[in-house]
C-alpha positions in Angstrom: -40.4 79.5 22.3 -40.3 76.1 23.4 -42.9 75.1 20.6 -40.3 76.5 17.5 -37.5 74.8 18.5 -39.8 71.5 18.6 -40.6 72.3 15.4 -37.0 73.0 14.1 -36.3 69.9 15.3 -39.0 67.7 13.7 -38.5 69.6 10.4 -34.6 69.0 10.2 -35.0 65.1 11.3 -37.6 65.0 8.5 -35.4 66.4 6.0 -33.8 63.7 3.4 -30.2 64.7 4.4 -30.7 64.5 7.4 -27.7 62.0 9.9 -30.8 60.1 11.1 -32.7 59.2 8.3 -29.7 58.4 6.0 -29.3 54.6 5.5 -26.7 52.8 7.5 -23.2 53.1 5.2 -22.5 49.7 3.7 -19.1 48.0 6.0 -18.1 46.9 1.9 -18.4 49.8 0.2 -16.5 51.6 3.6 -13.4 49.3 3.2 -13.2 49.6 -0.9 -13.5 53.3 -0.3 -10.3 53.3 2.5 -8.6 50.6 0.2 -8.5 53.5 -2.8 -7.5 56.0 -0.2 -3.9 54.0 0.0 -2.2 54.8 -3.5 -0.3 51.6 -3.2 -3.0 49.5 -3.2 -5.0 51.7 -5.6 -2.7 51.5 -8.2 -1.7 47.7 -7.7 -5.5 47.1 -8.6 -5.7 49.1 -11.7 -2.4 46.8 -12.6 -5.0 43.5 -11.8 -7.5 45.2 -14.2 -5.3 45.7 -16.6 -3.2 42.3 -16.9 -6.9 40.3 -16.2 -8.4 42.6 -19.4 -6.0 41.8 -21.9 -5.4 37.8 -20.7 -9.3 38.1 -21.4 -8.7 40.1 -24.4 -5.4 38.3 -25.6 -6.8 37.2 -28.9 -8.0 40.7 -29.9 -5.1 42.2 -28.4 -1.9 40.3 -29.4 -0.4 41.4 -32.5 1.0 38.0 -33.8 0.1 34.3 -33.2 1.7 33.1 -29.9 2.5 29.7 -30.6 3.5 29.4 -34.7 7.0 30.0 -35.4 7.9 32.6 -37.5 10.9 31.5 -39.3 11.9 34.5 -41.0 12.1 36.8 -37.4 14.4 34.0 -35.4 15.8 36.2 -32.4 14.9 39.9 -33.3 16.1 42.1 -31.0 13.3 44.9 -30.0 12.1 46.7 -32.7 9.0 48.7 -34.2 7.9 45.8 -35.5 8.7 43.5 -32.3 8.3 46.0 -29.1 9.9 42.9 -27.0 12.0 41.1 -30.1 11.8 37.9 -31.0 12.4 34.5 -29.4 14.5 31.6 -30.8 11.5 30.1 -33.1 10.9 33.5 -34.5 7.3 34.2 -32.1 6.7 37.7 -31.1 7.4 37.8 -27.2 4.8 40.8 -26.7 2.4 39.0 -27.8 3.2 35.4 -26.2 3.7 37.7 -22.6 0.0 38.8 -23.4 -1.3 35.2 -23.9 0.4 34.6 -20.9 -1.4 37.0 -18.6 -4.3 34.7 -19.4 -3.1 31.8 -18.5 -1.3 33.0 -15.3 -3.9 35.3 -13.9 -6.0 31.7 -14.3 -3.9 29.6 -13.0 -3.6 32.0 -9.9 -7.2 32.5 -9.4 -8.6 29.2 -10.0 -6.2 27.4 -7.9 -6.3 30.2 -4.9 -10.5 29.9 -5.5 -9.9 25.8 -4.6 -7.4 26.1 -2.2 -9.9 28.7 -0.3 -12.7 26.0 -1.0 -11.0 23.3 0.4 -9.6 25.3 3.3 -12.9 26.7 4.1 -14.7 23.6 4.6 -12.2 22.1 6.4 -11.4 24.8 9.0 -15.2 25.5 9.4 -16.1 22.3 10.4 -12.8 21.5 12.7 -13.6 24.7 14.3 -17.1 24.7 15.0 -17.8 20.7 15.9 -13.7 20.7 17.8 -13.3 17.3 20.0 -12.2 14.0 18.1 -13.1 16.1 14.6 -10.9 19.1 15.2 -7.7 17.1 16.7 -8.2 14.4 13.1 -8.4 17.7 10.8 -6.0 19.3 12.4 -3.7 16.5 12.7 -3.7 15.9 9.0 -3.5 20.0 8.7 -0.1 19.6 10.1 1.4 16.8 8.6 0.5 18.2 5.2 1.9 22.4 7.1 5.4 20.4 7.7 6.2 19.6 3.8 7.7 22.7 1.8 5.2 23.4 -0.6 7.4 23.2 -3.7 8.5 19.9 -2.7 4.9 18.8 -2.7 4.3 20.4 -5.7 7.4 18.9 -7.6 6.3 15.4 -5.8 2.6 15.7 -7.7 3.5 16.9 -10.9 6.3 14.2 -11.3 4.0 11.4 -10.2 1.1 12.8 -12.3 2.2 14.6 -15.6 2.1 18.3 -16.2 -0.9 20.1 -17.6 -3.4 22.6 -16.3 -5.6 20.5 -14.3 -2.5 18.8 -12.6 -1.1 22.1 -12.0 -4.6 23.6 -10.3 -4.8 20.3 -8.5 -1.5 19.8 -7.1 -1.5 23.7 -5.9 -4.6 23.4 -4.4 -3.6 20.0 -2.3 -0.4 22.4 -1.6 -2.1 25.1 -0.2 -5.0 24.4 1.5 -3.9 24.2 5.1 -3.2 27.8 5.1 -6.9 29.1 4.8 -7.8 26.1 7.2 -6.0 27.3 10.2 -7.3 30.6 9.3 -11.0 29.7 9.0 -10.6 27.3 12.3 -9.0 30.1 14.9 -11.4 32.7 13.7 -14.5 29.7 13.5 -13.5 29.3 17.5 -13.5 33.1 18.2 -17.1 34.1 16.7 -18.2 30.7 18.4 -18.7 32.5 21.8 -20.3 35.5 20.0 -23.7 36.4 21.3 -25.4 35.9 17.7 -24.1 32.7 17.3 -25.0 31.6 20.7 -28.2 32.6 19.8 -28.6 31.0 16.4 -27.5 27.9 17.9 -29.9 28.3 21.5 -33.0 28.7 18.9 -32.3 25.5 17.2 -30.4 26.6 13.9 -28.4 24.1 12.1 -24.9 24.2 11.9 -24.9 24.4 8.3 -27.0 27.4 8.8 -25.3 29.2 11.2 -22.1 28.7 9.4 -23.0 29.7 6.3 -25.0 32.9 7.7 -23.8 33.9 10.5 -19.6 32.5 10.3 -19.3 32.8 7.0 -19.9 36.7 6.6 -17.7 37.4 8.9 -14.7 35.7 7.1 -15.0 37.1 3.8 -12.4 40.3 4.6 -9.9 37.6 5.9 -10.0 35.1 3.0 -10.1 37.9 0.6 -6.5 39.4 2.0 -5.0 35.8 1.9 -6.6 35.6 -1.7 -4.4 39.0 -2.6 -1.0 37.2 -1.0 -2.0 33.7 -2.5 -2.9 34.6 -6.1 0.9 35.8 -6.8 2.3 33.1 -4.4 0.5 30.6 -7.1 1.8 32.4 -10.3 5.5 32.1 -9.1 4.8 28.8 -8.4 3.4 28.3 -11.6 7.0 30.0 -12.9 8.9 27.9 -11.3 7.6 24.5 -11.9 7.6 25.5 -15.7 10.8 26.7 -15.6 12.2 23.3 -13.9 10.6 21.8 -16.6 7.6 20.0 -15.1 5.2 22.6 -14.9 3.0 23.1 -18.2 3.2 22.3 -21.5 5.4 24.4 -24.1 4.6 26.0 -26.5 2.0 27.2 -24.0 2.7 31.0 -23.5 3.1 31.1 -19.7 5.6 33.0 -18.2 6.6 30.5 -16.8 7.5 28.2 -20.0 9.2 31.8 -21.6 11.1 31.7 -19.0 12.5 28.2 -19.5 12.6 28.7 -23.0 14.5 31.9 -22.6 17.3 30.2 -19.9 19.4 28.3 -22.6 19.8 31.7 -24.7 20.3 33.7 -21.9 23.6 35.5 -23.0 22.8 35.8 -26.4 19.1 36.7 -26.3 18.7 38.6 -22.9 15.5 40.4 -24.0 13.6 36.6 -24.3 13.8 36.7 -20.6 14.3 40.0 -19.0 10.7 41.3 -20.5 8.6 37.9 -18.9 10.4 38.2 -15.9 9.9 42.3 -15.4 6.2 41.3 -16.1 6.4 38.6 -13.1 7.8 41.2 -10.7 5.5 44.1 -11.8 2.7 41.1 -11.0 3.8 40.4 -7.7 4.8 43.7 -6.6 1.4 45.0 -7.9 -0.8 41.9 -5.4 1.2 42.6 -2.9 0.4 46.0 -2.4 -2.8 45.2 -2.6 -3.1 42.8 0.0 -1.3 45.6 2.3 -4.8 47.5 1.4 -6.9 45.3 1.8 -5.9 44.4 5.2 -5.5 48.1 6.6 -9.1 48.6 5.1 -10.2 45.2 6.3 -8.7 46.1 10.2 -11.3 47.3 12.7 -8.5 49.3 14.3 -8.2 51.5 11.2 -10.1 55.0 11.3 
C-alpha cells in the first residue's frame, strides 16, 4: 500500500503539469497580466497604441498635407470632406491633429526618457555613496525642486530660442529632480538588503551592484512616474506653444493649433475644440494608466 502511493506520487511530480516542475511565473509578465485585469488602465493603453501608431504612421495616414495652405478651404466648418473643418490658412485639422500625435507622443517620451536618465544617475549615486556626495546632490536637487517648473521652462526657452531640442532640453533640466529623489530613497532602502550586502561583502563594484542588483529593482517605480510624466510633458509642451515660445509654427503640435486656433476662437470654435478634446483624451488615457501600473506594480496587491 505504502509502495502505490510512493509511486502515485513520483508519477504526478514527474508529470509536465505538474505545480513543481512548472517554471517560476515571470514577476513582468504577472504585473502586465494584473495591469489588463483593470479596464481603466487596459483601455488607456490601447489609446497609447493607437495615438503612438498613427504619429508613426502620420504620412500614410493623414489625408491632406499638414503644413501647405489650402487657399480655396479657408475655415471649413466639419464636413465629409474635412471630418474636423478647416483652419484659417485652409489646412485640414484632422490631418495636422494626426501629425501632431507624432510630434507630441515624441516630445513626451524623449524628454521623460532624459529626465529619467538624468534623474537616475543622480539619485543612484547620492544614494548609494551618501556623506559630502548625497548632501551636494541633494542640495542642488532642491534648489532646482523650489522653482515652478513652468517658470523654469519659460526662463530656458526665452534665453535659448524655441525648437525641439530646446524644448527636450529645457524639460528635461525641468524635471529631473523628481526621478532623483525617487531613485535616492529607494537606492537607501535596498542598501541594507541582504543581496546587496553581499554583492558589496564579496568585493563587487558599485557600478556593478547598481546596475544589477539596484537597478532591477527600480524599473516598476520609474516606469509609473514615466506613465504620470509623459502627459505632464505634452501639456507642457501645449502650453509653452500656446504662449508663444514653445515650437515653431506651422509645426502641427497641438500645442501650436492651439495658439493658432485662440485668435479665431469665436468664429472658428471647431480649430480648437477638436486639438484640445485630443489633449484631454491623452491625458485622461496616461493617467489611467499609471493608476495600473502602480496597483500591478504594489507588492500589497493580490
Amino acid at each position: 500500500m505504502l509502495e502505490t502511493l510512493r509511486k502515485r506520487v513520483r508519477n504526478e511530480q514527474s508529470a509536465p503539469d505538474h505545480p513543481a516542475m512548472r517554471a517560476p511565473e515571470n514577476p513582468w509578465a504577472k504585473a502586465f497580466r494584473r495591469m489588463l485585469k483593470n479596464r481603466g488602465a487596459a483601455l488607456g493603453l490601447y489609446v497609447i497604441l493607437f495615438f503612438a501608431l498613427i504619429g508613426a504612421l502620420a504620412d500614410i495616414v493623414a489625408p491632406y498635407d499638414p503644413i501647405k495652405p489650402n487657399f480655396t478651404a479657408l475655415r471649413q466648418p466639419p464636413s465629409a470632406q474635412h471630418l474636423f473643418g478647416t483652419d484659417k490658412q485652409g489646412r485640414d485639422i484632422l490631418s495636422r491633429i494626426i501629425h501632431g500625435a507624432r510630434i507630441s507622443m515624441a516630445v513626451g517620451f524623449l524628454s521623460q526618457g532624459l529626465t529619467i536618465f538624468i534623474g537616475t544617475v543622480v539619485g543612484a549615486i547620492a544614494g548609494y555613496y551618501g556623506g559630502k556626495v548625497d548632501t551636494i546632490l541633494m542640495r542642488i536637487t532642491d534648489s532646482l525642486y523650489a522653482f515652478p517648473t513652468m517658470l523654469l521652462l519659460i526662463i530656458f526657452m526665452a534665453a535659448f530660442g524655441r525648437g525641439f531640442i530646446n524644448l527636450l532640453i529645457a524639460m528635461s533640466i525641468a524635471a529631473w529632480v523628481g526621478p532623483a529623489r525617487l531613485v535616492r530613497s529607494q537606492v537607501l532602502q535596498l542598501k541594507s538588503q541582504a543581496f546587496v550586502e553581499a554583492s558589496h561583502a564579496l568585493g563587487a563594484p558599485a557600478r556593478h551592484i547598481i546596475l544589477r542588483h539596484m537597478l532591477p529593482n527600480l524599473i516598476g517605480s520609474l516606469m509609473i512616474f514615466l506613465s504620470f510624466g509623459v502627459p505632464a510633458a505634452i501639456m507642457a509642451e501645449a502650453g509653452l506653444s500656446f504662449l508663444g515660445i514653445g515650437l515653431v509654427p506651422p509645426t502641427p503640435s497641438w500645442g501650436v493649433m492651439l495658439n493658432d486656433g485662440f485668435a479665431v476662437l469665436r468664429a472658428l470654435p471647431h480649430v480648437v475644440f477638436f486639438p484640445s478634446l485630443v489633449i484631454i483624451i491623452t491625458m485622461l488615457a496616461f493617467m489611467y494608466l499609471g493608476d495600473g501600473l502602480r496597483d500591478a506594480f504594489d507588492p500589497r496587491s493580490s
